[in-house]
C-alpha positions in Angstrom: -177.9 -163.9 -188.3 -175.1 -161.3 -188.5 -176.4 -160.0 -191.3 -179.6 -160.0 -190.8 -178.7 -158.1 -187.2 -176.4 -155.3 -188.9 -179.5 -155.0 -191.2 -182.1 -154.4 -188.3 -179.9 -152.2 -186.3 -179.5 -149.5 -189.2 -182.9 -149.4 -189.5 -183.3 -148.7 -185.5 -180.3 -145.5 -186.0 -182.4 -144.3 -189.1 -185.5 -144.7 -186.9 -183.9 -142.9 -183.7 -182.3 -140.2 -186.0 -185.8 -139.4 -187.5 -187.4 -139.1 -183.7 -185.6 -136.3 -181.8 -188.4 -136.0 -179.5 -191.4 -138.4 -178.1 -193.7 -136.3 -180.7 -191.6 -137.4 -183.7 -191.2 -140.7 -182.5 -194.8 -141.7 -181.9 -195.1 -139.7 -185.2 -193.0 -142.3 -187.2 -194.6 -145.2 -185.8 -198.2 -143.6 -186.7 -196.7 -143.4 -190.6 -195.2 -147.1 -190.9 -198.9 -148.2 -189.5 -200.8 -146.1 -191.7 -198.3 -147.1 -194.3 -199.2 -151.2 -193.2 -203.0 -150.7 -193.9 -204.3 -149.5 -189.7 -206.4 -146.6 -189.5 -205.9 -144.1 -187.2 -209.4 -143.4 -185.0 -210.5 -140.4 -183.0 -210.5 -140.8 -179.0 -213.3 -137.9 -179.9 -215.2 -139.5 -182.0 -217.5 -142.7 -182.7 -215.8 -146.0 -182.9 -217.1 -148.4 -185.9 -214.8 -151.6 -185.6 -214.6 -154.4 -188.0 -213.8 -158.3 -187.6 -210.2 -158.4 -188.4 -209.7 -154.1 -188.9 -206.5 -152.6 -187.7 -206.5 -149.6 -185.9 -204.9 -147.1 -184.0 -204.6 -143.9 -181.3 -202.8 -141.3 -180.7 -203.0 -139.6 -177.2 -201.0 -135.9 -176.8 -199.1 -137.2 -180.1 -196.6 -138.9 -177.7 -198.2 -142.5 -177.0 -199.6 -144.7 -179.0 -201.6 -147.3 -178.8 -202.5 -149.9 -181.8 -204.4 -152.9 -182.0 -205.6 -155.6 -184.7 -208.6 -157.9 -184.3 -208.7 -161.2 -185.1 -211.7 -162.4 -187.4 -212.0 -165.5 -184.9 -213.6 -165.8 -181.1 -211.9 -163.0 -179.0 -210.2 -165.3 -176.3 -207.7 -163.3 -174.6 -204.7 -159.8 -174.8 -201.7 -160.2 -176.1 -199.8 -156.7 -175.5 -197.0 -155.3 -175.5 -195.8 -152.1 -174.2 -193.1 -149.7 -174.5 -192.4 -145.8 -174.1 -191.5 -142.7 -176.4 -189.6 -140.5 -174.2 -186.2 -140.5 -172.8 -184.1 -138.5 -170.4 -183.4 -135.0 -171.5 -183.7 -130.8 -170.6 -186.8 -129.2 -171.5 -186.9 -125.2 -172.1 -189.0 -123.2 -170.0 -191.0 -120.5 -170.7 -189.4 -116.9 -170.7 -186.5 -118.7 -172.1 -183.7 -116.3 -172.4 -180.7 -115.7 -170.0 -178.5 -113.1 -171.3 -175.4 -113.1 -169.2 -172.6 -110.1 -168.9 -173.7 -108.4 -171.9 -172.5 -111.0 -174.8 -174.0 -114.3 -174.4 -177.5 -115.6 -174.6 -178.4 -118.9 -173.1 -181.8 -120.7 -172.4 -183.6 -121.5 -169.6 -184.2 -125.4 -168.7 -184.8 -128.0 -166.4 -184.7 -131.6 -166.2 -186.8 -134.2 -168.0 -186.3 -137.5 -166.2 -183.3 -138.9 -164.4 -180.0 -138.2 -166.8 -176.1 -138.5 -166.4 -175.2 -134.8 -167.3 -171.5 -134.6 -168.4 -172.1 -136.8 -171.7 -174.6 -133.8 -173.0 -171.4 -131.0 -172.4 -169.6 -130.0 -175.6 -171.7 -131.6 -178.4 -173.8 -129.8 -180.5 -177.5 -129.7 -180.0 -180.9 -128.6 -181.1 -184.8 -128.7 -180.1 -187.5 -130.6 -181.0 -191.1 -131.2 -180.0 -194.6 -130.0 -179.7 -195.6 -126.1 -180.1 -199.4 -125.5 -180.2 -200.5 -122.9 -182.3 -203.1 -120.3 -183.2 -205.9 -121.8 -185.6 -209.3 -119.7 -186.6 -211.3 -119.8 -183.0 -209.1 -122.9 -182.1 -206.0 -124.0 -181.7 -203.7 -127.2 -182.9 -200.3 -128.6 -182.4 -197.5 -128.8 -184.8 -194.4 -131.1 -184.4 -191.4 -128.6 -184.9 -187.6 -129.8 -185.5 -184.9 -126.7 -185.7 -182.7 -129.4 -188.0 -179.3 -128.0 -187.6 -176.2 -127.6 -185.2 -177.7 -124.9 -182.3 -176.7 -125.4 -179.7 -173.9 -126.3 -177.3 -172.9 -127.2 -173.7 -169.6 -125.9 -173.1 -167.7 -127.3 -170.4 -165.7 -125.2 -167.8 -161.9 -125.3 -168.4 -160.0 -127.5 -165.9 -157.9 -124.7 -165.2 -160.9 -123.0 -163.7 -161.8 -125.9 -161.6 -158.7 -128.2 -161.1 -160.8 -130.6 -158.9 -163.8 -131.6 -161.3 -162.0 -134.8 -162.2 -161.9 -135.7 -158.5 -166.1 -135.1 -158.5 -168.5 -132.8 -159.3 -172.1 -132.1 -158.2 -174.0 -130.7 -161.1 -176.3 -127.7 -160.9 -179.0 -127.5 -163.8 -179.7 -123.8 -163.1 -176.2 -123.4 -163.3 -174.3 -125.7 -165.2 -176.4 -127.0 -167.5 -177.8 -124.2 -169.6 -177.6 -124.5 -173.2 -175.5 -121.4 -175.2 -178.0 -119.7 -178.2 -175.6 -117.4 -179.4 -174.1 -113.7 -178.5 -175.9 -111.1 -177.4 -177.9 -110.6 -181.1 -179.8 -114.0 -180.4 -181.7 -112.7 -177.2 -185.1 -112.4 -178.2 -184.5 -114.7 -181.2 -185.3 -118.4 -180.3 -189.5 -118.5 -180.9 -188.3 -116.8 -184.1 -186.2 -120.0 -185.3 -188.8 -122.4 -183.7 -191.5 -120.4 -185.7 -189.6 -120.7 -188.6 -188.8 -124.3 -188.8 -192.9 -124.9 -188.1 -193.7 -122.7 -190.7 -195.8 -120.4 -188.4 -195.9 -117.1 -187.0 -194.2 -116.4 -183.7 -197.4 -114.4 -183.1 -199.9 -117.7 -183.2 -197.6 -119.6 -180.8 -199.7 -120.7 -177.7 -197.8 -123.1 -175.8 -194.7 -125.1 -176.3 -193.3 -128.7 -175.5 -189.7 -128.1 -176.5 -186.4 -130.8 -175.5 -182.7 -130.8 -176.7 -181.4 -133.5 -178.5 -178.2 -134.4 -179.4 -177.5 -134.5 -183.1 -175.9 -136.9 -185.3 -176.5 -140.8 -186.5 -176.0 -143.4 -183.7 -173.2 -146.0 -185.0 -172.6 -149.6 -185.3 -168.6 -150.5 -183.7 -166.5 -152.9 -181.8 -163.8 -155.2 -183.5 -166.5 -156.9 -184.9 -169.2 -154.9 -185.2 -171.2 -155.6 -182.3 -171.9 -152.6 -180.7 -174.0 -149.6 -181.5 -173.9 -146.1 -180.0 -177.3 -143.7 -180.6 -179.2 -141.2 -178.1 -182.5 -142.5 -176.8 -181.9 -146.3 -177.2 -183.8 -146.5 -173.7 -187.0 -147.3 -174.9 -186.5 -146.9 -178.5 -185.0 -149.9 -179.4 -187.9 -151.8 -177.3 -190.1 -149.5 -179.2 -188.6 -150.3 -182.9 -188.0 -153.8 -182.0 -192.0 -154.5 -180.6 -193.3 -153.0 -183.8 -191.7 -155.1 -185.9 -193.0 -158.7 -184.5 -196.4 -156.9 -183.8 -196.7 -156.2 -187.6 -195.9 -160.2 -188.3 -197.4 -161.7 -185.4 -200.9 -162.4 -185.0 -203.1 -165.4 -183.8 -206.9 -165.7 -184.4 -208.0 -165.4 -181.0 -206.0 -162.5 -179.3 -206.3 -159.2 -179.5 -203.1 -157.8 -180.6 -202.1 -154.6 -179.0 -198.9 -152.4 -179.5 -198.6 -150.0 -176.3 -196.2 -146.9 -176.6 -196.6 -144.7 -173.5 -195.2 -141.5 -172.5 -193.5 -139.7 -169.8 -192.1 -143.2 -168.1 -188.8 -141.1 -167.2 -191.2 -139.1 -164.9 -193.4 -142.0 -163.3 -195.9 -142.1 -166.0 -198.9 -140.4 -164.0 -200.2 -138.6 -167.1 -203.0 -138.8 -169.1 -200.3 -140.4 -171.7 -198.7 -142.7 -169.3 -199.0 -145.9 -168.3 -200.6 -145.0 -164.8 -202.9 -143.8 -166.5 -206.2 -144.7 -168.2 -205.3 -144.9 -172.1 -204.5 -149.1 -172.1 -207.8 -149.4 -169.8 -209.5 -146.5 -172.0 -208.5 -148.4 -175.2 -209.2 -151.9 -174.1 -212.9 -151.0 -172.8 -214.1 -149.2 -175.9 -213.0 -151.9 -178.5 -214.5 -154.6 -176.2 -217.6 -152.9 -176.3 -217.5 -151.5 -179.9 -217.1 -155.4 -180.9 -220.8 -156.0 -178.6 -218.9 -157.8 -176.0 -220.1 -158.2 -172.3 -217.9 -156.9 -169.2 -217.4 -160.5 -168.6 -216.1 -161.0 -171.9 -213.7 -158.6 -171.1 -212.4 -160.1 -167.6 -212.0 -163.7 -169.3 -210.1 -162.1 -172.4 -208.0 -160.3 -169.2 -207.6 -164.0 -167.7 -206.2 -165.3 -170.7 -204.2 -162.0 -171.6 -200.5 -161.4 -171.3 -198.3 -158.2 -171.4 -194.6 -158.0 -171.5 -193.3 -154.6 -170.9 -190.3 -154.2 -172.7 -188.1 -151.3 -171.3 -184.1 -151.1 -171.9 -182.2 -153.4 -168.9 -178.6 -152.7 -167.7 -175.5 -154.6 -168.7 -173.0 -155.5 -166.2 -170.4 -152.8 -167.4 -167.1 -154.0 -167.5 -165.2 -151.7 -165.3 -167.5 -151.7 -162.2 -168.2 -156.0 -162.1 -168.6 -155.4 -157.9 -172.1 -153.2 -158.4 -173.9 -156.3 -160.5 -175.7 -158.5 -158.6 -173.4 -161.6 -157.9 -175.3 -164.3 -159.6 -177.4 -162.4 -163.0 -174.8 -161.1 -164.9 -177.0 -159.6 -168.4 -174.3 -159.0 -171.6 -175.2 -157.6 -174.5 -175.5 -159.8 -177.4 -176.8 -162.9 -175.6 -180.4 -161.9 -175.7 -183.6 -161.0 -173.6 -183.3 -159.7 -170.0 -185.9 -160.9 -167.6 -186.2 -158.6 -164.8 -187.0 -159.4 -161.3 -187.6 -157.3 -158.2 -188.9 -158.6 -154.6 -190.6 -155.1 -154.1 -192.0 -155.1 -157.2 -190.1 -152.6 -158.7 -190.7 -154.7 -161.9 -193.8 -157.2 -161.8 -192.5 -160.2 -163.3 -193.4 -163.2 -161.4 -192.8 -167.5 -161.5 -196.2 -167.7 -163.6 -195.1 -164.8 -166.1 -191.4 -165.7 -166.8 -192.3 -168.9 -167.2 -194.6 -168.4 -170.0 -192.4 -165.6 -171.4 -189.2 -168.1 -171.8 -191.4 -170.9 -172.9 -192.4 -168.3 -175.9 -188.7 -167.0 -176.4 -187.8 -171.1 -176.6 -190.0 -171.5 -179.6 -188.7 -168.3 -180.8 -185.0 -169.8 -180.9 -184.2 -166.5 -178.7 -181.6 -166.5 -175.9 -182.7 -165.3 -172.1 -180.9 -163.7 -169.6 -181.9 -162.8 -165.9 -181.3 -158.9 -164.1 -181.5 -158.5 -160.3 -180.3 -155.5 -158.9 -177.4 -155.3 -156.4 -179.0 -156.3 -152.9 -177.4 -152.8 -151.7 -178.3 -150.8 -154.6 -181.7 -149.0 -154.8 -182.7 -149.7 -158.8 -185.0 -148.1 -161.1 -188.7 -149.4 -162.2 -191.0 -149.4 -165.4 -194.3 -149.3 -167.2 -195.4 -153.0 -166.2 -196.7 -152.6 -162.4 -197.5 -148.8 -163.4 -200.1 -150.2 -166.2 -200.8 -153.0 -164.2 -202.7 -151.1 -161.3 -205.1 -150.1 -164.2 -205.6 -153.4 -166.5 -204.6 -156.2 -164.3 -203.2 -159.6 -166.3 -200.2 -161.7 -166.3 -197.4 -159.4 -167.0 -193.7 -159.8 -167.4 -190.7 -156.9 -167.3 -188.4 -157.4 -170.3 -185.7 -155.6 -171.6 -182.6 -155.6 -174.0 -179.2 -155.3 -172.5 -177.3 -151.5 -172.2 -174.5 -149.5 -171.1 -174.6 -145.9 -170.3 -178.1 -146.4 -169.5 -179.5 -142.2 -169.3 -176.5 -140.9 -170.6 -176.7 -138.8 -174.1 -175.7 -141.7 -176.3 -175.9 -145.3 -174.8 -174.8 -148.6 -175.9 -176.4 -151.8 -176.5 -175.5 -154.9 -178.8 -176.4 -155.3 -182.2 -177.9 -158.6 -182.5 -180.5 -157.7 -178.8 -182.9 -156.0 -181.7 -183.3 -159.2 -183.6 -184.3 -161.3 -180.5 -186.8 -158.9 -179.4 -188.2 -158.6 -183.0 -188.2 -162.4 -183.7 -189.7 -163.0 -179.3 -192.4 -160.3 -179.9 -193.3 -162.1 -183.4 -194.1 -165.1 -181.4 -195.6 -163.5 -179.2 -198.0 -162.3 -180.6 -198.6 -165.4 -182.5 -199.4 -166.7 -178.6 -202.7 -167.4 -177.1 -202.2 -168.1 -173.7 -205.3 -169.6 -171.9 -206.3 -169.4 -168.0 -207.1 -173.6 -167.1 -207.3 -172.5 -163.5 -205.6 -172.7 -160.4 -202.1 -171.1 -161.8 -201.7 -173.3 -164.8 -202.1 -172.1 -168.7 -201.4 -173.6 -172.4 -200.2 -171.7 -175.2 -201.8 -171.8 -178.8 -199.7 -171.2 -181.4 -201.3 -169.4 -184.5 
């Protein structure tokens, strides 16, 4: 299983180093589909679906949504979901700061929740959307300035001889990226323009985040561990893909869910409190000539597992894990659970999901937060206000959770990959009154 493992977690650092945005990521995912035989479709334009087609959508190039039909009676969902964009600083518009005459630095704010000393002192660059200039239209262009840019540096400690004691970070102070000297003011949509290939004149609008460069890596004594920016949610994401492309049963409706903007509660046209799943769901139930009660049964019988990164117990602090659920990397799947539904998973939908993981051969673990500690939540009770079905809160097991390079285990990939495989290959049917069966393909 090692092996096997090391082999699926260089893929993930190949796939993570090739998405330094949500817009690259999502764009990858669209190229190993196409690449697999789905074709893309227009949210704009007709639908024409076939009895076992594979299709996708893209919605603001940053989610995703994918779905193959089965060539057999349409029985019931199986879906999972996921999301493209993680924790980072977004430039603003008017971008340049130049300060006493010699430096140039750029404007920006926050993009989600992060931990903001790992992003000091290592290079960066920017990546993302700009939307460009185009006859009596416009369109958007991914853009990647693909080099060492930009940096964080920290204040000395002999300037501040208590930061090590605590320090309350100010974005508009602290945490603005240095361009260059004084030449670069004026300079940035020029390199941006550059790397898209466009003229700094037909730029329109811009989507632009910093990254931190460099290859995430595989360590530990033995190998277990691996390091990368942006493993919250892209291993999920990496990891779902791969038992969505071998999974299938003939009854179910596979669908692979990628939303965006998650790290800022999702209520976007691209999020998952929004319409896209419902959007999606509706249109290829009725493209097929199904009824509206077609649709509710194939709900009743549908299951979603929303697959977003879950914490570790980290080593040093043991006292702020809840006493009892202790998640570790390497020992597989983390059910999440949350009275206040903070996640949505229930008795009914972890029972089905560790029934599936059993056939699967793959290892569960449990995650409660700290009574005392307020936690985070996810896509699953988000997308469930808009497409309501059994739905479980999954995730794979991390340290450094938000920081600018986090940690997970090497072999958590595999388990998700080989769960989601059987997953899919799942049909779970409503018998009534809280019970179900599952189909295997």
């Amino acid at each position: 299983m090692m092996e096997e493992s090391m082999k699926l977690s260089n893929e993930l650092l190949d796939f993570i180093q090739k998405s330094p945005s949500c817009y690259h990521a999502v764009e990858n995912l669209a190229q190993t589909l196409c690449d697999t035989g789905f074709l893309e479709l227009s949210e704009g334009a007709p639908w024409r679906l076939q009895r076992g087609g594979r299709y996708f959508i893209r919605r603001n190039l940053s989610s995703l949504l994918a779905f193959k039909i089965p060539e057999g009676e349409i029985r019931g969902f199986q879906i999972a979901a996921s999301h493209s964009d993680s924790p980072t600083f977004k430039i603003k518009e008017n971008m340049d700061i130049v300060v006493d005459g010699a430096y140039t630095e750029l404007n920006v704010e926050k993009y989600g929740g992060m931990l903001c000393a790992p992003w000091f002192d290592r290079p960066l660059s920017v990546a993302g959307k700009i939307v460009v200039r185009r006859g009596e239209g416009v369109e958007s262009r991914l853009v990647n300035v693909d080099r060492d840019l930009l940096m964080l540096p920290s204040l000395a400690i002999h300037m501040n001889r208590s930061v090590n004691d605590g320090y309350k970070y100010s974005v508009q102070k602290d945490m603005l990226p240095l361009l260059g000297d004084e030449r670069a003011a004026g300079t940035f949509l020029d390199i941006v323009a550059g790397a898209a290939e466009v003229d700094k004149e037909d730029i329109l609008g811009t989507d632009l985040f910093l990254y931190c460069r460099g290859r995430g890596v595989v360590w530990g004594a033995n190998g277990e561990y691996l390091s990368s920016p942006k493993l919250d949610d892209l291993q999920c994401t990496f990891a779902n893909l791969q038992g969505f492309l071998a999974g299938g049963h003939p009854n179910t409706i596979s669908v692979y869910a990628v939303f965006d903007n998650e790290e800022v509660g999702s209520g976007t046209k691209q999020g998952a409190a929004g319409t896209v799943l419902l959007d999606t769901l509706l249109r290829v139930n009725e493209a097929l000539g199904c009824s509206h009660e077609d649709y509710l049964r194939a709900l009743a019988s549908g299951f979603m597992v929303s697959a977003d990164n879950a914490h570790a117990v980290h080593p040093n602090h043991l006292s702020l894990a809840d006493p009892t659920n202790h998640p570790h990397m390497n020992q597989g799947i983390v059910l999440k659970f949350s009275a206040n539904q903070k996640y949505g998973t229930d008795s009914v939908s972890a029972a089905l999901f560790r029934a599936i993981c059993s056939r699967a051969g793959v290892p569960v673990q449990t995650f409660h937060n700290h009574s005392d500690i307020l936690g985070g939540s996810t896509l699953g009770n988000l997308s469930n206000a808009q497409v309501s079905l059994n739905m479980v809160d999954v995730g794979l097991p991390q340290l450094a959770m938000h920081s600018a390079v986090e940690t997970a285990g090497v072999q958590d990939t595999l388990y998700l990959a080989r769960a989601m495989k059987e997953f899919y290959s799942t049909f779970v049917e409503d018998g009534g009154r809280g019970s179900y069966t599952l189909y295997r393909a």
